[in-house]
C-alpha positions as CSV (number, residue, x, y, z in Angstrom):
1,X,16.5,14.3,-9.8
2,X,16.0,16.8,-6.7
3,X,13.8,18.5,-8.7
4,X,11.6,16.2,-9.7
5,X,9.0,15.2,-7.1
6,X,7.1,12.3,-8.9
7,X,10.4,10.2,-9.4
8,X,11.3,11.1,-5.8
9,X,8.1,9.9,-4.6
10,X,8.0,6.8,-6.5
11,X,12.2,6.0,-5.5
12,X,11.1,7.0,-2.0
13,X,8.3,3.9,-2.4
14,X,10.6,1.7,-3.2
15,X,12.8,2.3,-1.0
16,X,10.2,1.8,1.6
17,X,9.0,-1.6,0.0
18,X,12.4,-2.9,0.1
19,X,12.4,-1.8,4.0
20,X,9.3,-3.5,4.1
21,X,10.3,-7.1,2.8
22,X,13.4,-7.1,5.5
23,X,11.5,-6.5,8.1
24,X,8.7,-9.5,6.9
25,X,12.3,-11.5,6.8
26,X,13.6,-10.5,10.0
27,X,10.6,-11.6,11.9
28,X,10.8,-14.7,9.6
29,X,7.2,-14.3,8.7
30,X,5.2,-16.8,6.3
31,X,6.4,-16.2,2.9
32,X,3.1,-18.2,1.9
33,X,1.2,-16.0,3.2
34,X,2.9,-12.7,1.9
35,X,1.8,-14.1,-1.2
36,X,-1.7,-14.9,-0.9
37,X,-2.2,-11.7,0.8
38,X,0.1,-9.1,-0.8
39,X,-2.6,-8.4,-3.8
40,X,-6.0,-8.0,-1.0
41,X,-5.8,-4.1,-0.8
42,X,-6.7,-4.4,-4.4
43,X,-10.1,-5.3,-3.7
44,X,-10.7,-1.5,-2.5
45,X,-11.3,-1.1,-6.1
46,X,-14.5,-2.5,-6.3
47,X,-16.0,0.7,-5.1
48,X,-15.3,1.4,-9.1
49,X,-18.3,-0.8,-9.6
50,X,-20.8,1.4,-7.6
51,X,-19.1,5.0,-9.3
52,X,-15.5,7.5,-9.5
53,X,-16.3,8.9,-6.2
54,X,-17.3,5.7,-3.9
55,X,-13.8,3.8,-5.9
56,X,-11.7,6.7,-5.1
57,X,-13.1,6.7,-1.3
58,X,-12.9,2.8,-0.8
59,X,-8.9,2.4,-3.1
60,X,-7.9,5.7,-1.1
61,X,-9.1,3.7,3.0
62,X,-7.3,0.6,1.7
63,X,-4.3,2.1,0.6
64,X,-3.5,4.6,3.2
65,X,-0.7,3.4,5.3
66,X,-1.7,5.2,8.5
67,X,-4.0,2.1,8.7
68,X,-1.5,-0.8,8.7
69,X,0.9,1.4,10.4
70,X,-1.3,1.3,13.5
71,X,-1.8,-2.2,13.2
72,X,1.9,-3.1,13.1
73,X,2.1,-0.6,16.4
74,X,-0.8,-2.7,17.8
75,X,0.8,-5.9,16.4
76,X,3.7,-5.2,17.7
77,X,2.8,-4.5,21.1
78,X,0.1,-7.5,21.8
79,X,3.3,-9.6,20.5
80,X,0.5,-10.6,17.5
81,X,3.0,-12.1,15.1
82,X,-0.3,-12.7,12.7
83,X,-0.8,-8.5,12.9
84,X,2.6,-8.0,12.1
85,X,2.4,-10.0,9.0
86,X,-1.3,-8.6,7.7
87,X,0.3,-5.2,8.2
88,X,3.7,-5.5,6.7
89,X,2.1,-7.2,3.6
90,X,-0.5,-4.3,3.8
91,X,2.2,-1.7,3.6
92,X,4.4,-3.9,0.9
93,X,1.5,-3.5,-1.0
94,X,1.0,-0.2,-0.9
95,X,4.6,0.8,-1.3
96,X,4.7,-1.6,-4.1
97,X,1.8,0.4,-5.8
98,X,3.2,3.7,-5.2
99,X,6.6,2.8,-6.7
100,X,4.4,1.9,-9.7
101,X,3.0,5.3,-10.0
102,X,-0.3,4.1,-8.7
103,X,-1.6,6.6,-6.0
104,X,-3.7,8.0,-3.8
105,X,-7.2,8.8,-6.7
106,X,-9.3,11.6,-7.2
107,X,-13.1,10.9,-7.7
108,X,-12.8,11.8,-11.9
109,X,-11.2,8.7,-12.6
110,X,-8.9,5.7,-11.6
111,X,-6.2,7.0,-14.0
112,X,-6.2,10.6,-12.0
113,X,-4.2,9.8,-8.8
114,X,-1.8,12.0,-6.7
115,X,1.5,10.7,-8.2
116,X,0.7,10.8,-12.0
117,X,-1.8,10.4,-14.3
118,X,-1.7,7.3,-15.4
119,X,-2.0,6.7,-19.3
């Protein structure tokens, strides 16, 4: 299993979705509202509509976790309970995807991403 960096990768997701979903229930955060907004990132992949590269750009910005990561900091430190939750369902998200196989894409195609190629 060591030796095999797409399962580790995709375990190592999961494990951070998991991590994810206890903090959302430790700050006893709107499960309502984990749901409405867990599946938003998705619509990144519109940029699919314009062509490869402008999809990859727009699905790569939305799913980069550097962005909710500074969010939850900034969240965090205003005391924005609201920015908590938008970022913690942004980075469920994304974990979630990754754990799917569902990476970072290349401008070829949406299949082509940095885990797998997905078939």
């Amino acid at each position: 299993m060591l030796t095999r960096p797409t399962l580790l990768l995709r375990l190592e997701d999961a494990f951070l979705l998991a991590t994810t979903v206890l903090l959302y229930a430790h700050f006893r955060l709107s499960w309502l509202l984990f749901a409405v907004l867990f599946f938003v990132p998705d619509i990144s992949m519109l940029g699919y509509l314009a062509n490869p590269r402008t999809g990859a750009a727009l699905y790569n910005l939305g799913h980069w976790v550097a962005l909710p990561l500074g969010l939850l900091a900034f969240g965090y430190i205003q005391h924005q309970t609201s920015l908590i939750a938008i970022s913690l369902i942004w980075i469920g998200h994304v974990t979630f995807d990754r754990a799917l196989g569902y990476g970072f894409k290349y401008p070829t195609a949406f299949k082509d991403t940095h885990i797998q190629r997905i078939s």
